[in-house]
KOLKERO-375540 format. One line per 4 residues: number of its first residue (from 0); their letters; for each residue x, y, z of N, C-alpha, C. Coordinates in steps of 0.05 Angstrom, whole numbers, m for minus. Layout:
NUM = a = X/Y/Z/X/Y/Z/X/Y/Z  ...
//
This chain:
0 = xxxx = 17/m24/0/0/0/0/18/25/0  17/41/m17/31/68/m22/12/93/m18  m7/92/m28/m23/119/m15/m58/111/m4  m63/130/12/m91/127/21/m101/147/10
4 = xxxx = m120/143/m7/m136/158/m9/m168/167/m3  m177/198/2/m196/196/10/m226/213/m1  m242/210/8/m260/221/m2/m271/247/16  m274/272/19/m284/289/31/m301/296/49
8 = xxxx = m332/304/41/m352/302/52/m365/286/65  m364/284/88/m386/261/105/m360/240/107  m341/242/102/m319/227/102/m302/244/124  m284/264/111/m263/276/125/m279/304/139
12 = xxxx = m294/316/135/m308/341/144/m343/334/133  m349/346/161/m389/341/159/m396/373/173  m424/369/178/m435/390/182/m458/387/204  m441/379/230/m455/363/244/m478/388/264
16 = xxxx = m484/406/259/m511/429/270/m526/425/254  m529/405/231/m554/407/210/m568/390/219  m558/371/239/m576/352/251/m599/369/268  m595/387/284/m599/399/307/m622/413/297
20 = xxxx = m611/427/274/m630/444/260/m656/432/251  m645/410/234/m685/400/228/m689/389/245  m678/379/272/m700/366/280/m715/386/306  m705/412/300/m707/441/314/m737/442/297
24 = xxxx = m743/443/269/m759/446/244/m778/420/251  m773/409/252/m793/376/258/m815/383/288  m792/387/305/m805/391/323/m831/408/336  m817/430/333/m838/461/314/m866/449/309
28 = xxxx = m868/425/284/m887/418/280/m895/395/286  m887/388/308/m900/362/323/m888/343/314  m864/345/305/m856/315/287/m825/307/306  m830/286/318/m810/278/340/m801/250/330
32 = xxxx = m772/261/313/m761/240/289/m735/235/307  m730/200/316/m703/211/326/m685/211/306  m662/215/322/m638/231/307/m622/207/284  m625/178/296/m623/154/287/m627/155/262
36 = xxxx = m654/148/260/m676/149/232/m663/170/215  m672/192/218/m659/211/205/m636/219/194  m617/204/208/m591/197/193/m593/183/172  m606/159/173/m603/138/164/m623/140/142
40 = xxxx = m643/160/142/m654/165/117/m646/186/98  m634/208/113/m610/227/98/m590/204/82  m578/189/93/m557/174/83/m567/161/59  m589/149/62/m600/135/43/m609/149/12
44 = xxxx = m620/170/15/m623/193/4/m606/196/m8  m579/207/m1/m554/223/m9/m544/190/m35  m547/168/m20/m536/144/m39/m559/149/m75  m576/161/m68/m605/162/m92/m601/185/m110
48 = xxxx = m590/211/m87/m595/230/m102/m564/245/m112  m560/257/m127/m528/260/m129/m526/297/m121  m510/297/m101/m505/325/m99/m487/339/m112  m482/363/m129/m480/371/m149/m455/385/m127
52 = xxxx = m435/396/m144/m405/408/m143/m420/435/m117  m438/449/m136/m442/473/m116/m477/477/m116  m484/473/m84/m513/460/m79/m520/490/m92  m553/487/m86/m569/511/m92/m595/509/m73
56 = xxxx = m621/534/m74/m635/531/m62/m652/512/m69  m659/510/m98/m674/490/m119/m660/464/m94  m644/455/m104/m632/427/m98/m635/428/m66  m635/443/m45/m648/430/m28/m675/430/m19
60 = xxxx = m690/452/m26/m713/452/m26/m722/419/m34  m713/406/m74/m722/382/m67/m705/362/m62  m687/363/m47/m674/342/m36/m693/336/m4  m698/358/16/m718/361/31/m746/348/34
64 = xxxx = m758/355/4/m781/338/5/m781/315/m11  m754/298/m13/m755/282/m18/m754/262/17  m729/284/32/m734/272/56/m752/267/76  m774/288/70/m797/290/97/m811/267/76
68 = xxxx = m812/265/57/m834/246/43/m820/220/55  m790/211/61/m775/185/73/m796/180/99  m798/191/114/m800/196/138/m837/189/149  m855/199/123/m883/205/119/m901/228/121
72 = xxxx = m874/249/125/m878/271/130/m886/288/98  m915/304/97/m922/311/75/m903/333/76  m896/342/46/m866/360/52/m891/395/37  m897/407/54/m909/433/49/m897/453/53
76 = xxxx = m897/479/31/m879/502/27/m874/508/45  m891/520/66/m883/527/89/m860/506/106  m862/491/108/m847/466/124/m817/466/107  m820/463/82/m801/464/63/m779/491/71
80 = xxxx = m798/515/65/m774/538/76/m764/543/93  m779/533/121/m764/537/141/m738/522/145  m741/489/139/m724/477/137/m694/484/118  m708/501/98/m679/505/85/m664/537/98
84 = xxxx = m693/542/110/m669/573/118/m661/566/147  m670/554/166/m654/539/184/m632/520/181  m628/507/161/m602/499/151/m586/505/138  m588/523/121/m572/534/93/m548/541/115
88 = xxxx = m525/548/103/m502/554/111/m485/547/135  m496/527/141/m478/514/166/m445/504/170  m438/516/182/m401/507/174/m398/476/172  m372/473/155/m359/456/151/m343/441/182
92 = xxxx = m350/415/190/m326/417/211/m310/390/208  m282/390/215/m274/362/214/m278/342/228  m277/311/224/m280/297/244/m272/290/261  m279/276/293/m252/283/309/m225/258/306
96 = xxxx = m238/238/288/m220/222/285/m195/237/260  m206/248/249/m188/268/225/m161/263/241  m160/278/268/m130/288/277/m109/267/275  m130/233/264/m110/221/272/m91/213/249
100 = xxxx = m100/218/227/m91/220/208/m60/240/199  m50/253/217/m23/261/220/m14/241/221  m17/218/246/5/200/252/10/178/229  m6/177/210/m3/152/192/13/155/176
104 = xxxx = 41/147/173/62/150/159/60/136/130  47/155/119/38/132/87/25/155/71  26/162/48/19/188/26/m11/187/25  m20/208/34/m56/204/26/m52/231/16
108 = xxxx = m87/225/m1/m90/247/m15/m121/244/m10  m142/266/m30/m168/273/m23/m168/273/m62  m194/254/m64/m211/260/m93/m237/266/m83  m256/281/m96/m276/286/m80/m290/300/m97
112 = xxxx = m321/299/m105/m334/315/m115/m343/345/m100  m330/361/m104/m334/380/m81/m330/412/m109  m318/437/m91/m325/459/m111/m287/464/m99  m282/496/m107/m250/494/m105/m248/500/m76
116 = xxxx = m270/510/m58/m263/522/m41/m260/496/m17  m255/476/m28/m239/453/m15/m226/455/m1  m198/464/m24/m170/467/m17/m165/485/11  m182/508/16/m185/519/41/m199/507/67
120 = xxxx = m219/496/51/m226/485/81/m211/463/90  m196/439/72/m186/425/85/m165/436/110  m152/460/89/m125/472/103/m129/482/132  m153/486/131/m166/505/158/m168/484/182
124 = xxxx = m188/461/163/m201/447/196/m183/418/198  m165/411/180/m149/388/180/m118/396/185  m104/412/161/m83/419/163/m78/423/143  m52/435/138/m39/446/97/m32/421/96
128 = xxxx = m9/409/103/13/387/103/0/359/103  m18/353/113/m34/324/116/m33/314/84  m50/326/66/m50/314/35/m37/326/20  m15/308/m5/m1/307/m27/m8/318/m42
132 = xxxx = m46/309/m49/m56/318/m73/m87/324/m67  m99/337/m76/m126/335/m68/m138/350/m97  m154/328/m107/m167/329/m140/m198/331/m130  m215/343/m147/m235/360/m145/m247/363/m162
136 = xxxx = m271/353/m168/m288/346/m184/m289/378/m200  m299/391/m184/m300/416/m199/m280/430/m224  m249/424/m209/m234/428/m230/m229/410/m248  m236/387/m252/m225/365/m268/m250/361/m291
140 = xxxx = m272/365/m280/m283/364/m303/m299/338/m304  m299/325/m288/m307/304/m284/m313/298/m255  m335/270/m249/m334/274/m214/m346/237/m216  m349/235/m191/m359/207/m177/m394/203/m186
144 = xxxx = m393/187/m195/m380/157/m194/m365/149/m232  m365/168/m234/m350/165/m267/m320/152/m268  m309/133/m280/m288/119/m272/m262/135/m279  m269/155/m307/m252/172/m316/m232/195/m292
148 = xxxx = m258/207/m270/m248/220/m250/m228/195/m239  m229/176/m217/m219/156/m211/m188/156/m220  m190/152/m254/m171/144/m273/m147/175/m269  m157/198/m271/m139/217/m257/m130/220/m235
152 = xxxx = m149/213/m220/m128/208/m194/m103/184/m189  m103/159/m205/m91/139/m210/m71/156/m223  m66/164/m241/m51/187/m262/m34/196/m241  m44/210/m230/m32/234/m206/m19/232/m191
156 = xxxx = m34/208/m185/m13/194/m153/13/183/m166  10/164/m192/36/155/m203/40/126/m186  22/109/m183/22/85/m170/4/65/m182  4/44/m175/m17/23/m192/m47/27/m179
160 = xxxx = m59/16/m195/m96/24/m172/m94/4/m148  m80/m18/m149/m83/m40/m132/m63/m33/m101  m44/m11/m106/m24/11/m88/m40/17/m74  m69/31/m83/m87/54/m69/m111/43/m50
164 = xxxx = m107/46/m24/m130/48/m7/m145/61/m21  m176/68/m26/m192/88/m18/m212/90/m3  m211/102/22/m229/117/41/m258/139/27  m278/121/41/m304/142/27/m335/131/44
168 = xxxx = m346/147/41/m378/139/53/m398/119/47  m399/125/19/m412/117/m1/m405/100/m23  m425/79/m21/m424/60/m39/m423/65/m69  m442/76/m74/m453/76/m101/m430/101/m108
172 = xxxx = m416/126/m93/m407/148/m106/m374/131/m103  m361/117/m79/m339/115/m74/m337/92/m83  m345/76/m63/m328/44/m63/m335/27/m86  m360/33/m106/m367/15/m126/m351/18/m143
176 = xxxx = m348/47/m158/m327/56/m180/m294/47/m180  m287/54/m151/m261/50/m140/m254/25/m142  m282/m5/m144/m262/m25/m146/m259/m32/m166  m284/m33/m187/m277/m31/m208/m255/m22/m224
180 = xxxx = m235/m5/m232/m205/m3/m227/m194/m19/m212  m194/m34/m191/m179/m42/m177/m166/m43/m160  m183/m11/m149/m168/m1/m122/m173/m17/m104  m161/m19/m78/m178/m31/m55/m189/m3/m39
184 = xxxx = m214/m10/m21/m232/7/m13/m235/m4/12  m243/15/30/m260/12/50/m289/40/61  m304/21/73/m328/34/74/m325/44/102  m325/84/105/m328/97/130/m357/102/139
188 = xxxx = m365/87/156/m390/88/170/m382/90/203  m386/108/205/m392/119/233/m416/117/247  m435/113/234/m464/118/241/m478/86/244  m461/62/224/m478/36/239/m499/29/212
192 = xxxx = m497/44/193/m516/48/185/m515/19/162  m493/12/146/m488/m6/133/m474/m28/149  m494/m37/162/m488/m60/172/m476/m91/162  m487/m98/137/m480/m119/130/m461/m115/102
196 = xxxx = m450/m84/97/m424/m88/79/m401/m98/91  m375/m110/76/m354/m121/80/m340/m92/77  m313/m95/95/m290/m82/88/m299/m53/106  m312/m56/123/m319/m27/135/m311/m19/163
200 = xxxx = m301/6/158/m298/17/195/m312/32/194  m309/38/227/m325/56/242/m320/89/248  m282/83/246/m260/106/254/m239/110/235  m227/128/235/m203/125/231/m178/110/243
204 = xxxx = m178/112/265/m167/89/280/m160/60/275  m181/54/255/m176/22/247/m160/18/219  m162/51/210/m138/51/188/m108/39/186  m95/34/215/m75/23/225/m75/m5/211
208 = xxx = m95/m16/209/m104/m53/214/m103/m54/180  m102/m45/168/m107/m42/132/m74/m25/111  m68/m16/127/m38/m8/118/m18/m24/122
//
């Protein structure tokens, strides 16, 4: 194994007050969702619906009522806006297992469908020095689950695909494409949620056990 690579969002940095927020919005209207469920139907969601380089109001408005409809919740304008102006703009934060990712003596990098202003936030809530390379859907021109993106990052690194860990959330955006090439993969679930996939942690911490 020569480099780890990883995937960004919901991976290396989340946006963990958005939880707080709808269910701040749920509540409001009598709807007492725990926090469980709601993950786990966000997650499910996010595997269905593809989130685009740079969100908009359109896209969560119906990403939203795609979720209160998960749930049985009829998704109405009113319900709809509040939810998006109680969540819109919530910071980026890293994870706390992130820090541990200094100590792993081995080249990682970040591919990630994300926009440019990446490159800063990694620098901010992770560190400058942690990644080699960090490729970006936005600039490349290409994104996940397309094998072509993938195929640049293989390019980049300058290693075989079968060299490359890759770290990611998601099945259908990360780990399906990734093996196809031939990378090896593992699945970051923190939440419990994919219970019966192979090849999965919980932390970063178990990164040790795979290098």
């Amino acid at each position: 194994m020569k480099v780890v690579l990883f995937d960004a969002a919901n991976t290396l940095i989340h946006k963990p007050s958005i939880w707080d927020r709808i269910q701040e919005v749920l509540t409001k209207h009598k709807y007492i969702v725990p926090l469980s469920q709601l993950k786990e139907r966000h997650k499910i969601l996010s595997e269905i619906i593809n989130f685009p380089d740079r969100t908009s109001r359109d896209f969560y408005l119906n990403f939203n009522a795609e979720l209160l409809l998960s749930l049985g919740i009829i998704p109405t304008d009113d319900l709809l806006e509040e939810l998006f102006e109680n969540c819109t703009y919530q910071p980026w934060v890293a994870f706390d297992d992130s820090n541990y990712l200094a100590e792993l003596n081995i080249k990682k990098a970040i591919l990630s469908n994300f926009n440019a202003s990446l490159y800063e936030l990694i620098g901010e809530l992770i560190g400058e020095n942690i990644f080699d390379e960090i490729i970006i859907s936005e600039n490349e021109k290409a994104r996940k689950p397309e094998l072509e993106f993938y195929q640049i990052a293989i390019d980049r690194l300058g290693v075989e695909p079968n060299e490359i860990l890759y770290v990611g959330d998601s099945l259908k955006l990360d780990i399906i494409p990734a093996k196809k090439l031939g990378i090896r993969t593992l699945l970051i679930d923190r939440d419990g949620i994919y219970e019966y996939s192979t090849d999965r942690i919980s932390t970063f911490k178990e990164l040790k056990n795979y290098i």
